[in-house]
C-alpha distance (Angstrom), angle and dihedral (degrees) to the residues before:
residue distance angle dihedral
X1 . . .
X2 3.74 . .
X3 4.04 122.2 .
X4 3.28 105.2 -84.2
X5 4.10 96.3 56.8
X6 4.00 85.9 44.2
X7 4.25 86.5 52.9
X8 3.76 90.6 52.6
X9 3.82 92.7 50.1
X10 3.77 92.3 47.8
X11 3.64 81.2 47.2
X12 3.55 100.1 59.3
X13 4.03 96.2 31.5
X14 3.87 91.0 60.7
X15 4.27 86.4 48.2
X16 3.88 88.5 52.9
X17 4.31 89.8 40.1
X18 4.37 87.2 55.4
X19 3.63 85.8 42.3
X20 3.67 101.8 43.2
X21 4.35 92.7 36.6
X22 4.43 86.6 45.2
X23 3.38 111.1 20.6
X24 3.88 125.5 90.0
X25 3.92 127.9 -116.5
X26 3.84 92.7 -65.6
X27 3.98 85.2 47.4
X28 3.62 92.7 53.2
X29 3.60 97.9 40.2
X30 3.66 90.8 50.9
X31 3.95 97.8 46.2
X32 3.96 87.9 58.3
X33 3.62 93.4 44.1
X34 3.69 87.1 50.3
X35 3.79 95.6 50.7
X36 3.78 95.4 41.6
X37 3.99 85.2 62.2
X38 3.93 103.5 44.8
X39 4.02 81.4 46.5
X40 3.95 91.9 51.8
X41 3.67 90.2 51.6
X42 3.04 93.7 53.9
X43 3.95 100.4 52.1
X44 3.90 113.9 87.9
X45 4.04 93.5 -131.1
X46 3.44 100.6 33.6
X47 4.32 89.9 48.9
X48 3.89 87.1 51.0
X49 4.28 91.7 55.7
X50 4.53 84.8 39.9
């Protein structure tokens, strides 16, 4: 993983932090959901069932 992939991550994992720390139920539900996917893709078995 060079720097540029890692900046988008940390990109996107401080969007779903604000979202998940301010947002309401919906906001909260949605951050995890969010995270749960860009982590899947990024795991070797669980990119080959995606």
């Amino acid at each position: 993983m060079d720097q540029a992939t890692l900046m988008k991550y940390g990109i996107a994992a401080a969007i779903a932090f604000a979202a998940w720390k301010y947002g309401g139920t919906y906001g909260k539900a949605g951050a995890v959901a969010v995270a749960a996917v860009a982590v899947a893709r990024r795991t070797p078995y669980i990119r080959e069932v995606l």
